[in-house]
Gaussian input, Z-matrix of N, CA and C with variables (Angstrom, degrees):
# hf/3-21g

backbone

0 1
 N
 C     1     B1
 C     2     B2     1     A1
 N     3     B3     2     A2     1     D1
 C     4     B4     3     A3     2     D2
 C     5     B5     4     A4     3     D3
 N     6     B6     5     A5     4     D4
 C     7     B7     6     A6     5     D5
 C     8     B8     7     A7     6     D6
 N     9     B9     8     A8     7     D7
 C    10    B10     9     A9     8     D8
 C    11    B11    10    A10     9     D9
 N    12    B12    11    A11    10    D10
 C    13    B13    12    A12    11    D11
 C    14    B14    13    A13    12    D12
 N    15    B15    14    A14    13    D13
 C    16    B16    15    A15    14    D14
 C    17    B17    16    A16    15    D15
 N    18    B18    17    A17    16    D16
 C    19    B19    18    A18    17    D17
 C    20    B20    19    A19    18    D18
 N    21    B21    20    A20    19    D19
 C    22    B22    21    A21    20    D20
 C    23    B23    22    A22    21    D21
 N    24    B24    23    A23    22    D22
 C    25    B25    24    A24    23    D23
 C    26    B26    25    A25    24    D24
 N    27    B27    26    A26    25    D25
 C    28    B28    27    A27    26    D26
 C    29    B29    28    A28    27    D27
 N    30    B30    29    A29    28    D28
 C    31    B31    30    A30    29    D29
 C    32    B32    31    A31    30    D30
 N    33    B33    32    A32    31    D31
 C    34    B34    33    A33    32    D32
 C    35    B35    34    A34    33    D33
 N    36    B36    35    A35    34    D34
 C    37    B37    36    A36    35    D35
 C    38    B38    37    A37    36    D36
 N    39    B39    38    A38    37    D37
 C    40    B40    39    A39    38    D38
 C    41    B41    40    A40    39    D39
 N    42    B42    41    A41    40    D40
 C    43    B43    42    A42    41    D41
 C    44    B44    43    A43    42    D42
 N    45    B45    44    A44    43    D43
 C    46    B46    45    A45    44    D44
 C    47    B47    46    A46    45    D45
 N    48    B48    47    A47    46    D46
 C    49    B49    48    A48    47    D47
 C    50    B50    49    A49    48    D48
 N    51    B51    50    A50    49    D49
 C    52    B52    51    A51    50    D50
 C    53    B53    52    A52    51    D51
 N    54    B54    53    A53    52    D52
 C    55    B55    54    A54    53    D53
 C    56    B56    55    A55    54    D54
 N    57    B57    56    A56    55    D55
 C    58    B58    57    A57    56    D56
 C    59    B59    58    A58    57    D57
 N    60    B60    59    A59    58    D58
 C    61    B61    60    A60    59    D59
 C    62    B62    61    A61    60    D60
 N    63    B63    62    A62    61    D61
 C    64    B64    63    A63    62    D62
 C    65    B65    64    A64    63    D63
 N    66    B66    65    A65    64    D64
 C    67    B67    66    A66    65    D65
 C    68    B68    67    A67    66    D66
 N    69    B69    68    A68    67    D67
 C    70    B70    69    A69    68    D68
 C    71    B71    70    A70    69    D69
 N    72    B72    71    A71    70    D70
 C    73    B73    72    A72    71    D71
 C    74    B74    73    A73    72    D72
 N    75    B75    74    A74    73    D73
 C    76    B76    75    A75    74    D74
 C    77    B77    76    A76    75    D75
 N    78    B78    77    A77    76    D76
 C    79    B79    78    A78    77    D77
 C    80    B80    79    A79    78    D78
 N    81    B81    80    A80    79    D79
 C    82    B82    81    A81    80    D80
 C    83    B83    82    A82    81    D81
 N    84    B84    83    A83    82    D82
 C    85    B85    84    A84    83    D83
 C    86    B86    85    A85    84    D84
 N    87    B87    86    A86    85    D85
 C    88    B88    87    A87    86    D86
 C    89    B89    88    A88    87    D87
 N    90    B90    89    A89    88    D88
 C    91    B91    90    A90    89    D89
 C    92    B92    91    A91    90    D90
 N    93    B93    92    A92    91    D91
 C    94    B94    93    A93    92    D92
 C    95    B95    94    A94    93    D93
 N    96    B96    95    A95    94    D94
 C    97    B97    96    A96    95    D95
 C    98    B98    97    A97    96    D96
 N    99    B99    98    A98    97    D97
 C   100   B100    99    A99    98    D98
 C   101   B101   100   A100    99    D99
 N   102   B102   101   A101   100   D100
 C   103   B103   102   A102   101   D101
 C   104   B104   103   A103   102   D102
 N   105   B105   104   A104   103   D103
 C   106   B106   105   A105   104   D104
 C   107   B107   106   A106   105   D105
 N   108   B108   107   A107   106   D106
 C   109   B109   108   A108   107   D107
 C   110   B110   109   A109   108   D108
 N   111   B111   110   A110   109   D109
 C   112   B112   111   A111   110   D110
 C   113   B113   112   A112   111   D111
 N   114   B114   113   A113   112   D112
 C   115   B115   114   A114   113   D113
 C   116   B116   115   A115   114   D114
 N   117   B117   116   A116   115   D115
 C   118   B118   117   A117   116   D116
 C   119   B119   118   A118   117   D117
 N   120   B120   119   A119   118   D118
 C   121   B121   120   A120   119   D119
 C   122   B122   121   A121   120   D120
 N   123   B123   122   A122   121   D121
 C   124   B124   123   A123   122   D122
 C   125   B125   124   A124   123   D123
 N   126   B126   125   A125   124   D124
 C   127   B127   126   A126   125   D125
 C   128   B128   127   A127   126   D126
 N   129   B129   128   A128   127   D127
 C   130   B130   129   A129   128   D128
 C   131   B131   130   A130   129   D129
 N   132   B132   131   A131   130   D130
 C   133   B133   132   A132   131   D131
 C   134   B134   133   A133   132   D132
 N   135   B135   134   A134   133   D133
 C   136   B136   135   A135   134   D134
 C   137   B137   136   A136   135   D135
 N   138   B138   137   A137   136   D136
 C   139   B139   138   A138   137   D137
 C   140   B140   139   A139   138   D138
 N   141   B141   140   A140   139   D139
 C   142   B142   141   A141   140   D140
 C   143   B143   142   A142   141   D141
 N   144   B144   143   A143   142   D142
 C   145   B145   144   A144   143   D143
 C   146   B146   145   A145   144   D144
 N   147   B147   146   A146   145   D145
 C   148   B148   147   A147   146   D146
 C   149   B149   148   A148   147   D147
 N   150   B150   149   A149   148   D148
 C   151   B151   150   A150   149   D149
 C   152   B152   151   A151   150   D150
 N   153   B153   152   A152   151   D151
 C   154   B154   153   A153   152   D152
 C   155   B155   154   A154   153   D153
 N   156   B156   155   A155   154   D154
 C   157   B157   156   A156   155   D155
 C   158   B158   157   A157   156   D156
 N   159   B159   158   A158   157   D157
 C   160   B160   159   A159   158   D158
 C   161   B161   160   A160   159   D159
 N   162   B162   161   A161   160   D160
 C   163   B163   162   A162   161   D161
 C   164   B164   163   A163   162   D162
 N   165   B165   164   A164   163   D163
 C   166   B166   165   A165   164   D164
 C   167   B167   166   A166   165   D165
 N   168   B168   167   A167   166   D166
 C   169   B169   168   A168   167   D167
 C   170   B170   169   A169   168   D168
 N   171   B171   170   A170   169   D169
 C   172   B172   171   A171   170   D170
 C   173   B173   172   A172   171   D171
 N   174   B174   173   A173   172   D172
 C   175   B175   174   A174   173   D173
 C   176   B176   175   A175   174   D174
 N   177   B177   176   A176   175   D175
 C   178   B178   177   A177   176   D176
 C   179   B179   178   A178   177   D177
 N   180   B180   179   A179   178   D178
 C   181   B181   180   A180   179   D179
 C   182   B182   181   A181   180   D180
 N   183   B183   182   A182   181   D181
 C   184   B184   183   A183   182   D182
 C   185   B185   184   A184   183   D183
 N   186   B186   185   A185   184   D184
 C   187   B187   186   A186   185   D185
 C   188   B188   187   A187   186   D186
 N   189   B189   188   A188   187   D187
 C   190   B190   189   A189   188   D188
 C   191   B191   190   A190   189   D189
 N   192   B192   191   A191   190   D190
 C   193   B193   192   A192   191   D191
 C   194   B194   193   A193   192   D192
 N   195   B195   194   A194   193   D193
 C   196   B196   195   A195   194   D194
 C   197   B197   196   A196   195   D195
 N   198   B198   197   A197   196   D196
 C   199   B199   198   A198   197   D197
 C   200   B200   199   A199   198   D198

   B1=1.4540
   B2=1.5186
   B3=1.2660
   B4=1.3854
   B5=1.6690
   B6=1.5875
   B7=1.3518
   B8=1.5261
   B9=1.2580
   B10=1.6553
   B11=1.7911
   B12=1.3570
   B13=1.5385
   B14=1.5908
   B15=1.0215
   B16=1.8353
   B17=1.6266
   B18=1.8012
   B19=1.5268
   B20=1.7345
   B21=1.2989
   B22=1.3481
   B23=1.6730
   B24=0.9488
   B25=1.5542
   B26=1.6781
   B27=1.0012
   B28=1.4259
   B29=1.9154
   B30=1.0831
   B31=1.5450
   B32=1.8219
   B33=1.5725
   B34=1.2343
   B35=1.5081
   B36=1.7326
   B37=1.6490
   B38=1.6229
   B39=1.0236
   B40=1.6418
   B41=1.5400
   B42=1.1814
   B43=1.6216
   B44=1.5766
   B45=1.6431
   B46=1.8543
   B47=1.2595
   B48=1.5060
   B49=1.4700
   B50=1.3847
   B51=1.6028
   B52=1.5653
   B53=1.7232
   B54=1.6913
   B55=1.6292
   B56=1.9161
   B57=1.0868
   B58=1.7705
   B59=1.7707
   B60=1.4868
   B61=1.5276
   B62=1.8952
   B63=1.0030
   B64=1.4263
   B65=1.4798
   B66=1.0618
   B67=1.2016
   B68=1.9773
   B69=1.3604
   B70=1.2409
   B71=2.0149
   B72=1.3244
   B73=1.6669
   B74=1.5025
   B75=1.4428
   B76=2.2786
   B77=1.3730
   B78=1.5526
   B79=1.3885
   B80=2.3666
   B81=1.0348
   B82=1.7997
   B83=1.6335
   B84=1.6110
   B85=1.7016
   B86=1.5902
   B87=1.2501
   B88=1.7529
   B89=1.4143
   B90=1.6433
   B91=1.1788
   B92=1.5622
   B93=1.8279
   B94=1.4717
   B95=1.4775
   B96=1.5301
   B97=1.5152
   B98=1.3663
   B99=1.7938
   B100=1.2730
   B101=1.4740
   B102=0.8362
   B103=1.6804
   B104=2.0707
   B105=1.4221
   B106=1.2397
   B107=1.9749
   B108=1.1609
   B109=1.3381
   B110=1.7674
   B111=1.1391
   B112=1.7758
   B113=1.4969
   B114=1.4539
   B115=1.7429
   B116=1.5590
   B117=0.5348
   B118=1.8939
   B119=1.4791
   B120=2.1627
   B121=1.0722
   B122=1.4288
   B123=1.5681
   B124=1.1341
   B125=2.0654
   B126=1.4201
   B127=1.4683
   B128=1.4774
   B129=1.0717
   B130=1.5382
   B131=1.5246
   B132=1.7201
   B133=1.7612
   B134=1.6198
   B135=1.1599
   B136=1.6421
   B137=1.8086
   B138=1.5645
   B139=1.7517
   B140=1.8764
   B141=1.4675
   B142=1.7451
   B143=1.8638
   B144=1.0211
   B145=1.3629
   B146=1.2342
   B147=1.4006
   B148=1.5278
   B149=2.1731
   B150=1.3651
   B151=1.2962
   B152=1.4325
   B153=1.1367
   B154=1.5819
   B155=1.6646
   B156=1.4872
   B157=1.3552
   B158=1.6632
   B159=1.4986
   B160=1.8517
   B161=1.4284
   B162=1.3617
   B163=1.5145
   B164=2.0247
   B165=1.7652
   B166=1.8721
   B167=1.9444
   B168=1.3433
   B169=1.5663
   B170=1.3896
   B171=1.3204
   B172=1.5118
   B173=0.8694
   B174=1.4688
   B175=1.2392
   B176=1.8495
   B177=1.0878
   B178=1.8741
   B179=1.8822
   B180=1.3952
   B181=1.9016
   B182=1.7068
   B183=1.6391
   B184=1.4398
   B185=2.0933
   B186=1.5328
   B187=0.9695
   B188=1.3471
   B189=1.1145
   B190=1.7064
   B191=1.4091
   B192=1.3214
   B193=1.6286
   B194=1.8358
   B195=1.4472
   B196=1.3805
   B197=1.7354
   B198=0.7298
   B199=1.7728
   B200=1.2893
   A1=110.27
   A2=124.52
   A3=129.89
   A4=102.66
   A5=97.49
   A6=107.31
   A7=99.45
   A8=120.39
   A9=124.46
   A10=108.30
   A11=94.84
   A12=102.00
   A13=109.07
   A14=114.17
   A15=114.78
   A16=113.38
   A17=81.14
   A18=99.88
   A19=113.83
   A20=104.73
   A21=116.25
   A22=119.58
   A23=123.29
   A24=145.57
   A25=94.42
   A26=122.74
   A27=122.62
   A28=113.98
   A29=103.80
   A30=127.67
   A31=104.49
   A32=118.49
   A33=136.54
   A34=119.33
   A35=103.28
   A36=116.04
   A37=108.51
   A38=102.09
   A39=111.31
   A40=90.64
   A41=121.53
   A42=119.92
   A43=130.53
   A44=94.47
   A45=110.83
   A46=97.51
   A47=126.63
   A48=84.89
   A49=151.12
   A50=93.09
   A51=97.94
   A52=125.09
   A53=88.70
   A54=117.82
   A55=107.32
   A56=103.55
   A57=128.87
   A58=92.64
   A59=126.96
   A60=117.90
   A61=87.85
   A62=148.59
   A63=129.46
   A64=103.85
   A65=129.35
   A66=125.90
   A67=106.10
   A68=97.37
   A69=115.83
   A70=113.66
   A71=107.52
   A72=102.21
   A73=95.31
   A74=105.80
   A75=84.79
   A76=95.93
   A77=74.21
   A78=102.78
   A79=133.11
   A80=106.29
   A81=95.40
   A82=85.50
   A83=84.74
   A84=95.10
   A85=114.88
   A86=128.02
   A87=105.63
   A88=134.52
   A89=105.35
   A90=108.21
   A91=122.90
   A92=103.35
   A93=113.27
   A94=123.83
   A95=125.40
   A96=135.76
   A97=83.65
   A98=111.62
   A99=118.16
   A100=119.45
   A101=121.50
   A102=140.55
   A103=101.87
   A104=99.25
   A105=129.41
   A106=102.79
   A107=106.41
   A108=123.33
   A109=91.35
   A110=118.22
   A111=126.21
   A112=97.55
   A113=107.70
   A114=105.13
   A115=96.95
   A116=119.86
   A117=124.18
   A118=101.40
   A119=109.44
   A120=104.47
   A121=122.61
   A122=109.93
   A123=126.98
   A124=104.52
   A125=85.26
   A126=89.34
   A127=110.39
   A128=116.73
   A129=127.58
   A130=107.90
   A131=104.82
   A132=95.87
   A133=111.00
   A134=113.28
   A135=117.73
   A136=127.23
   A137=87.12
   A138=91.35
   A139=117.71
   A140=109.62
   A141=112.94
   A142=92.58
   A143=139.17
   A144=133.23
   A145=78.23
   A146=149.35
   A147=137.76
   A148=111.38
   A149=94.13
   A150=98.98
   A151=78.32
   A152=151.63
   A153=126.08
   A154=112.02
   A155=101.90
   A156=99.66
   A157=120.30
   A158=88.73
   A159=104.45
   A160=89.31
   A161=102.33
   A162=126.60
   A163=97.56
   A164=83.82
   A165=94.77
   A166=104.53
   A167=100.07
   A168=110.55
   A169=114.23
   A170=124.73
   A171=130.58
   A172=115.31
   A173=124.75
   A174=127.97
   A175=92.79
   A176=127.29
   A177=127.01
   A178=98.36
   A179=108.51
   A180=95.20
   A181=114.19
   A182=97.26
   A183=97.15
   A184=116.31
   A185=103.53
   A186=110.72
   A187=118.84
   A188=130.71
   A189=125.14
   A190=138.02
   A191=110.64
   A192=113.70
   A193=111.42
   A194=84.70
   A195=65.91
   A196=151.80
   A197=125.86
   A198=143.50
   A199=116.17
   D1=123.38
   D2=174.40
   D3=-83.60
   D4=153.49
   D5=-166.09
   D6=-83.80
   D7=-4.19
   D8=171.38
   D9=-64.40
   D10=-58.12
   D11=-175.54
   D12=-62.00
   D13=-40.04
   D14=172.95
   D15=-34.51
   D16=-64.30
   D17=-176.10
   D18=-50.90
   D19=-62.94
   D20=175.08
   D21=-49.00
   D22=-27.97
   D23=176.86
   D24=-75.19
   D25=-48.66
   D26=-165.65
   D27=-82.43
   D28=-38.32
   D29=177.35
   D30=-70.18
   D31=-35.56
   D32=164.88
   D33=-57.92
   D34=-45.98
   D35=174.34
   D36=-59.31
   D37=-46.71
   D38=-152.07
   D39=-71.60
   D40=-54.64
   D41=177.09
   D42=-40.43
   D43=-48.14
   D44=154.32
   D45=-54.45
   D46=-83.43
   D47=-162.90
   D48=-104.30
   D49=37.42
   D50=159.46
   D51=-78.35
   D52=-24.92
   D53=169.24
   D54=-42.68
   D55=-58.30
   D56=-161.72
   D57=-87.40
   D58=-25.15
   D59=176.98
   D60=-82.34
   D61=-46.00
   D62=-167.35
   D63=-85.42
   D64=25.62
   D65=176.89
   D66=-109.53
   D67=-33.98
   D68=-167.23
   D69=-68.43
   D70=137.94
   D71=-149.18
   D72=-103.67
   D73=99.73
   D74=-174.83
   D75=-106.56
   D76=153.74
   D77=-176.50
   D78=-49.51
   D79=136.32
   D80=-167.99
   D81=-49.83
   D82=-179.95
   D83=159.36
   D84=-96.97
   D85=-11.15
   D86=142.70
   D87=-49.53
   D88=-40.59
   D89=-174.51
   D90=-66.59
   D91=-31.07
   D92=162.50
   D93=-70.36
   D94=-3.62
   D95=-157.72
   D96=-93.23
   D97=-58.85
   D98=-163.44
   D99=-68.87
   D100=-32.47
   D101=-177.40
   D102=-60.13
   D103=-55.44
   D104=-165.13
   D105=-63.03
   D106=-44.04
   D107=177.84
   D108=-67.91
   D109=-81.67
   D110=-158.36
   D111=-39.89
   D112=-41.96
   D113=-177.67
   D114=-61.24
   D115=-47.30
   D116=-156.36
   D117=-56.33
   D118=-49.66
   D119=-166.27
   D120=-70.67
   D121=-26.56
   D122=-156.99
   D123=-92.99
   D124=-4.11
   D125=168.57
   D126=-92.09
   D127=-27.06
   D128=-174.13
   D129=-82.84
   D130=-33.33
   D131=172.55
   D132=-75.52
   D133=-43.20
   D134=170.53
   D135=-44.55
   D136=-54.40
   D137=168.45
   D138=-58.70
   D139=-50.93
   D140=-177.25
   D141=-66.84
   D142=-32.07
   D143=-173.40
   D144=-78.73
   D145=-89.43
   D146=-138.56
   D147=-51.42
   D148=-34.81
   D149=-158.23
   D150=-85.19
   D151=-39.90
   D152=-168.72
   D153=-71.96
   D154=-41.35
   D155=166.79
   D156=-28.10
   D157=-58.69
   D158=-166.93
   D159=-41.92
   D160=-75.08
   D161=-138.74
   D162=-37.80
   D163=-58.43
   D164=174.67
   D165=-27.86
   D166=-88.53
   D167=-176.10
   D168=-37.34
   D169=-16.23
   D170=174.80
   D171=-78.06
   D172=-32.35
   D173=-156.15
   D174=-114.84
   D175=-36.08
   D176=173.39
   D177=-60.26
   D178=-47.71
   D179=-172.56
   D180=-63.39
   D181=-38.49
   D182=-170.08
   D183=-76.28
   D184=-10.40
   D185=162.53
   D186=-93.87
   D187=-13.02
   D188=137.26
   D189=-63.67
   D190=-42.12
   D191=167.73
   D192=-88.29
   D193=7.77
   D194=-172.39
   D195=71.04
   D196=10.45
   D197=177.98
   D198=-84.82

């Protein structure tokens, strides 16, 4: 392999993918506001569902063993 073709191979890459970055469709910034919020909420319904879970099972073992 000549260090021409490397080079040239590499100068070839970078062009693809600047080719494939203007192709690429991003998102408005509503669409990131809105997205950004649903994560948030749906983290907040998951966490109060996880922690009640706990709490339940915390409270069924220790009323079996007793403590």
């Amino acid at each position: 392999m000549a260090s021409g073709s490397v080079i040239g191979r590499f100068f070839s890459f970078i062009a693809d993918v600047r080719n494939e970055i203007d192709k690429v469709t991003w998102p408005s910034r509503k669409e990131v506001i809105i997205t950004t919020i649903v994560v948030f909420v749906i983290a907040l319904i998951a966490s109060l569902f996880f922690a009640l879970v706990d709490t339940a099972w915390y409270k069924i073992v220790h009323s079996i063993i007793g403590k």
